[in-house]
C-alpha positions in Angstrom: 78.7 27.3 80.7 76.3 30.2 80.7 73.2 30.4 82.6 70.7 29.2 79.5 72.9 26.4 79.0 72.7 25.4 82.8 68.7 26.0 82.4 68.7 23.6 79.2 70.9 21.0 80.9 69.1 21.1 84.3 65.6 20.8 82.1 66.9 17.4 80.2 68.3 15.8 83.0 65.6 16.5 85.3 62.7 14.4 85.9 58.8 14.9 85.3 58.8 17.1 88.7 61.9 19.5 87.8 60.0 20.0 84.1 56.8 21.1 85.3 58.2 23.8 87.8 60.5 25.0 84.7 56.6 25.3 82.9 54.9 26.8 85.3 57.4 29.4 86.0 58.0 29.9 81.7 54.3 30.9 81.0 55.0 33.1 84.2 57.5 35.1 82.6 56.0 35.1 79.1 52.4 36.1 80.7 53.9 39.2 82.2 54.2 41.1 78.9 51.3 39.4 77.6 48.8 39.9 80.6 49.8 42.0 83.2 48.6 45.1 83.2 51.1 47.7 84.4 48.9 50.6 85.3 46.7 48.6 87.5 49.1 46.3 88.9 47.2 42.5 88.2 46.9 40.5 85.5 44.4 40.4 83.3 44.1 36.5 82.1 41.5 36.3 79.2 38.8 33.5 79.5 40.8 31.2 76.8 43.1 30.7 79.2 41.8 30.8 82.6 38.9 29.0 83.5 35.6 30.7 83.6 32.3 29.9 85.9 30.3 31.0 83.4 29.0 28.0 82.1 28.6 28.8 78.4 31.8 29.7 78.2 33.4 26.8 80.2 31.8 24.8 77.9 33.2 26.2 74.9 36.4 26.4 75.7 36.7 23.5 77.8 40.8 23.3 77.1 41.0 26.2 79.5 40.7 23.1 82.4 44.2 22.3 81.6 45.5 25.9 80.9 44.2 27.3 83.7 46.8 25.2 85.9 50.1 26.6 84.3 49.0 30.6 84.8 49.6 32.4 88.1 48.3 36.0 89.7 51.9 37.2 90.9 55.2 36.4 91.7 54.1 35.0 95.3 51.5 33.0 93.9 53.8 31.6 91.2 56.8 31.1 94.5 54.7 29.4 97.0 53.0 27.1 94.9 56.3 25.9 93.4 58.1 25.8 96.8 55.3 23.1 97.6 55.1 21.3 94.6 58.5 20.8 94.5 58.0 19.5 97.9 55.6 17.3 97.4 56.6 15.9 93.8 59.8 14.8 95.6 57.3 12.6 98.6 55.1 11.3 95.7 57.8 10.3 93.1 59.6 8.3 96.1 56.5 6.0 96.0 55.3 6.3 92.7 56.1 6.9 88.6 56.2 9.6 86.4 53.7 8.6 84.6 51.3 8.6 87.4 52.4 12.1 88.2 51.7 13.3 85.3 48.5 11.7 85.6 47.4 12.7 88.4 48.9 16.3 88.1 46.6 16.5 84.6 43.4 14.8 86.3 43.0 16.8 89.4 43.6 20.0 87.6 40.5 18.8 85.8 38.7 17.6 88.6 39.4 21.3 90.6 38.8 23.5 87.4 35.3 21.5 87.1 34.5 22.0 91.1 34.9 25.1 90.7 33.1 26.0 88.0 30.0 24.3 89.7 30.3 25.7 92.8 30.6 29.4 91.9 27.8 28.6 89.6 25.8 27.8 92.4 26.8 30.8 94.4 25.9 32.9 91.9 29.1 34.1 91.3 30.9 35.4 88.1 35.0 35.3 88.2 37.8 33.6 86.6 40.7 30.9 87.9 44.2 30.6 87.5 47.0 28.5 89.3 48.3 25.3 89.9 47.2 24.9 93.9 44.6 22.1 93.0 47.0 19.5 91.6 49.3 20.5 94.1 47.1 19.7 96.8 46.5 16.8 94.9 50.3 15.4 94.6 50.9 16.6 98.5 47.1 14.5 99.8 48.2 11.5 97.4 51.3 11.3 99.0 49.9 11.9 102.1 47.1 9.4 102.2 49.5 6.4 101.0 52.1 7.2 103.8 50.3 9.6 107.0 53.1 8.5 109.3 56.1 9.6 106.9 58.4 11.9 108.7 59.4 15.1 107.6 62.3 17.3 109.0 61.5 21.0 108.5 64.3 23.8 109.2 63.8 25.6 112.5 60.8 23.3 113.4 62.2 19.8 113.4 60.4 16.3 112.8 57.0 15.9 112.0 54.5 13.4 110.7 53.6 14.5 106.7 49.6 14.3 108.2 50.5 17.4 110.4 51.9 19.3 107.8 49.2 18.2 105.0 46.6 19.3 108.0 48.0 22.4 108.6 47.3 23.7 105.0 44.3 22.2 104.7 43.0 23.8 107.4 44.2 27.2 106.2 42.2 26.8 103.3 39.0 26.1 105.5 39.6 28.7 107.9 40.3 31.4 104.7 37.3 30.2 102.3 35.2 32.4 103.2 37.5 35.6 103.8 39.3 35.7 100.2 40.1 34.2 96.6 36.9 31.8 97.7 37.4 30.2 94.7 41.4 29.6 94.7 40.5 27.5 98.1 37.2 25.7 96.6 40.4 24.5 93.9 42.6 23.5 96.2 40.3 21.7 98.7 38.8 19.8 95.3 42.3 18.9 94.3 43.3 17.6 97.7 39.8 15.4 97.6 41.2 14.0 94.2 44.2 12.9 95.1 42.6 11.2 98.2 40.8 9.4 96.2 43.5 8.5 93.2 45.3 6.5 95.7 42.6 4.9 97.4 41.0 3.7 93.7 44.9 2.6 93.1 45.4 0.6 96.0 41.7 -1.2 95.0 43.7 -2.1 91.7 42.7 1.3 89.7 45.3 3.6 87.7 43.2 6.4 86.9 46.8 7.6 84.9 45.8 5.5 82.7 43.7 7.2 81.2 45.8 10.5 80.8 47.8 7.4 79.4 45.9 6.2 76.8 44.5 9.5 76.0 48.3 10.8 75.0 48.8 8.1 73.4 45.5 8.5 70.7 46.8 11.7 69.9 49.9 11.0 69.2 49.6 8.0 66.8 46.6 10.0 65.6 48.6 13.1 64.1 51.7 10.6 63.5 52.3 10.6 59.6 52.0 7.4 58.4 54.6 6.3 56.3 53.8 5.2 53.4 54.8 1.6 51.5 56.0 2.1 48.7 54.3 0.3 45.7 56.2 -3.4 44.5 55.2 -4.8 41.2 54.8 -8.6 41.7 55.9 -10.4 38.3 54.0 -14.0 38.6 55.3 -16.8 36.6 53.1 -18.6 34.3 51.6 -21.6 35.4 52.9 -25.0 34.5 50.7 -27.9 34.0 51.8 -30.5 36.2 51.2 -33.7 35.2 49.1 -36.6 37.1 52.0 -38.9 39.0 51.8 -40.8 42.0 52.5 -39.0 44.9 56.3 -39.8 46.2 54.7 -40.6 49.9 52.8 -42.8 48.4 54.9 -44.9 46.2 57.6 -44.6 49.6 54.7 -46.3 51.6 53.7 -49.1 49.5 57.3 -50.3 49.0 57.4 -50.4 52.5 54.5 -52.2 53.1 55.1 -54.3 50.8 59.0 -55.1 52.3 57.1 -55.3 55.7 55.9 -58.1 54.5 58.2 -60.0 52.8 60.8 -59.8 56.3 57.5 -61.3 58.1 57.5 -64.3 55.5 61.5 -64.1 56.2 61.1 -64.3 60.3 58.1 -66.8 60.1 59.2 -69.4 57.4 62.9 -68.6 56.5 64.6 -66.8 53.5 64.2 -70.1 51.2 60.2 -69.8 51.6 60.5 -66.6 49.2 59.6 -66.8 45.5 62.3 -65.8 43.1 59.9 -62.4 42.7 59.8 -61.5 45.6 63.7 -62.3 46.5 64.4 -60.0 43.6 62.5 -57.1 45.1 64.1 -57.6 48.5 67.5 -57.4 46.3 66.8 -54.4 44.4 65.3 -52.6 47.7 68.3 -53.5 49.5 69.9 -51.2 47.1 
């Protein structure tokens, strides 16, 4: 077995965690030829893919909210985010579904993108975003928030609580806000709120995947092709005129009645009380 086929196997028989790294790190490798620019050394992402804080374009190309979170600046970028999200989507899948993964992978990405947009609008400032840190924060707080106390055995460092670790990096993004990508940290920080609050809206009874859900599945029996019935000629048979008889019940209910009747005679005066009538009825009935 060659190395694509391992890749293709790996990708089917993975779960929803295994699939996303493989598509963050394949629109890596097909956005190098596309977007990086040699010369200069960075990528160049163009505002239909990355999200923009210019408003007017955010809102129209507001696609670029999901888009935005499967594109990375470089390799190191692309490696660190995976090494945690592969981290974290292993904690959060041990409590949880897929299909709330995927929810809230989806969600927060929105919520981040959205943040961030708004507060570099207020700053003032004009840049673009790529990179899936906010709903990686998101999966990594989730998990956190549901289970603080969780206990996490790192290599060269030992056990910890998952809080210390979660704390760590959150605190790293405070402390570097200010100093560089300001708006990679304003994503993150939004992300990790989002998850906080995914799990405290689910243990108060709300799935907020649902509505990644239910959205998915609009869209799918949407642009389904509906099959179409095929067209059956109905031959109806003349109608018959059906002449006026007694009904059968009702014919079945007076002989009854009226056999009812005659055993009462039978059982109050005996059998030689009856007329010859009415012993002939009793005769033929009997048959």
């Amino acid at each position: 077995m060659n190395i694509i086929d391992d890749i293709k196997l790996q990708y089917k028989i993975g779960g929803i965690a295994n699939k996303m790294i493989y598509w963050n790190v394949g629109i890596f490798l097909l956005s190098v030829p596309l977007f990086f620019q040699f010369k200069l050394g960075f990528f160049d992402y163009p505002d239909w893919l990355a999200v923009s804080s210019e408003p007017m374009v955010f809102l129209y190309k507001p696609w670029t909210l999901l888009t935005y979170a499967f594109f990375h600046q470089g390799f190191w970028h692309l490696f660190f985010n995976m090494m945690i999200l592969h981290f974290s989507s292993r904690l959060f899948l041990t409590f949880f579904t897929q299909k709330q993964y995927l929810g809230l992978y989806f969600l927060s990405a929105i919520f981040a993108g959205i943040a961030f947009v708004l507060s570099f609008y207020l700053l003032g400032n004009s840049t673009l975003l790529v990179g899936a840190s906010g709903a990686i924060m998101a999966i990594l707080v989730a998990t956190t928030t549901y289970q603080p106390l969780m206990n996490i055995r790192l290599l060269l460092i030992g056990n910890l609580k998952l809080w210390h670790i979660t704390a760590v990096i959150l605190l790293l993004d405070l402390l570097q806000i200010q100093m560089s990508n300001t708006g990679g940290h304003i994503a993150h920080l939004s992300g990790a709120f989002f998850g906080f609050i995914y799990i405290k809206l689910l243990q108060n009874g709300t799935d907020l995947s649902e509505i990644v859900s239910r959205t998915t599945d609009f869209f799918t029996n949407f642009f389904k092709k509906k099959e179409k019935i095929p067209f059956k000629k109905v031959h109806v048979n003349p109608k018959k005129i059906v002449e006026n008889r007694p009904s059968k019940i009702v014919i079945k209910d007076k002989t009854q009645q009226q056999i009812d009747e005659i055993l009462d005679k039978i059982s109050q005066s005996g059998y030689d009380s009856l007329t010859a009538e009415e012993k002939e009825f009793l005769f033929k009935a009997g048959k």
